[in-house]
N, C-alpha and C positions, 0 to 999 in steps of 0.2 A: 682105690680110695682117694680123698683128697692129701693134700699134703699141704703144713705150715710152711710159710715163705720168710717169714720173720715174727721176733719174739721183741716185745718192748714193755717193760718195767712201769708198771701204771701210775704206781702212786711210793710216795719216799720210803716205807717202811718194807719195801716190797713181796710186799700178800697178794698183791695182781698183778695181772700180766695180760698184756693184748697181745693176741694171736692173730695173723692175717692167714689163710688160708685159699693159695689158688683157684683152686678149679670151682669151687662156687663163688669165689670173690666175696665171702665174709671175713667181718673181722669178730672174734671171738675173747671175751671176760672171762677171765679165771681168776677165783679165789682161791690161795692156798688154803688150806683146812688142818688141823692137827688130829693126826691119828689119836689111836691106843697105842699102848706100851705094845714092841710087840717081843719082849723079854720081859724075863721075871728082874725081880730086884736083885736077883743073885749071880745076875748073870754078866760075865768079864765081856762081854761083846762091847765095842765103841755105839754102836747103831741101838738104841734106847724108845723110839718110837719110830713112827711111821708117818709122812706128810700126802697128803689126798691133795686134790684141788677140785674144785665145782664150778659151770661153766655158771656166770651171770646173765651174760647177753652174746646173743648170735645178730649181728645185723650183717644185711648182703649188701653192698655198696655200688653196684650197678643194676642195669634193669635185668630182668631174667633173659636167660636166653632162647632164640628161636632159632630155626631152620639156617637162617641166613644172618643172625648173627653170636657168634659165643665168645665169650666175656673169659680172660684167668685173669687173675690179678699175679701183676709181675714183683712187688716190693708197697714196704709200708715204712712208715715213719711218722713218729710223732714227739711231742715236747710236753710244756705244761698248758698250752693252749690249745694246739689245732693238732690234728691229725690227717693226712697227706699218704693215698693210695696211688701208683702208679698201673695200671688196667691195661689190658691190651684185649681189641676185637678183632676182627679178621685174619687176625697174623701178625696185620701191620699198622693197624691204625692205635697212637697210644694216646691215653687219654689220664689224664690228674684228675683224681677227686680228691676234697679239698675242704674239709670243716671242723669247725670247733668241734672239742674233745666233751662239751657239754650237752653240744646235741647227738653227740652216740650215748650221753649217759641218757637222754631222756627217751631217744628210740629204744634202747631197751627196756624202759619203763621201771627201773630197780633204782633205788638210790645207791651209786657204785662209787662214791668219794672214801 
């Protein structure tokens, strides 16, 4: 399976979170969600509901790969503006990708502020 590479705090109240995920080189939207209860009201447990998240946007941030070339992405990082992938192909060739935080909200096609 793929594996996350890093975890970044989307927006101040933090309900999302951007996900970079190697081996396909997406970065991936979550929303936290609020469960149900998953106790009754009688119950002495600390743990009172349950928190879910739902993905918003999957965008892949290199080209697809071929024969002769495959893409992971090695680290992600972002701010209140741009968002900054660091990719690696061949092994050795490493490559930045490099844009505003405004054009992954419009590739995913969701209003995600």
């Amino acid at each position: 399976g793929d594996r996350c590479v890093r975890l970044k705090m989307w927006n101040g109240d933090g309900t999302r979170v951007l996900a970079a995920y190697r081996n396909d080189c997406t970065l991936r939207l979550f929303s936290a969600e609020e469960g149900v209860s998953s106790f009754s009201s009688s119950s002495s447990s600390l743990l009172s509901s349950l928190c879910g998240c739902r993905q918003l946007i999957s965008v892949r941030v290199v080209p697809r790969a071929s024969k002769k070339s495959v893409w992971v992405m090695d680290d992600m990082d972002a701010d209140e503006s741009f968002v900054a992938c660091l990719c690696t192909t061949g092994g050795d060739r490493h490559v930045v990708v490099f844009f505003e935080r405004k054009s992954l909200e419009c590739a995913g096609g969701v209003n995600v502020r």
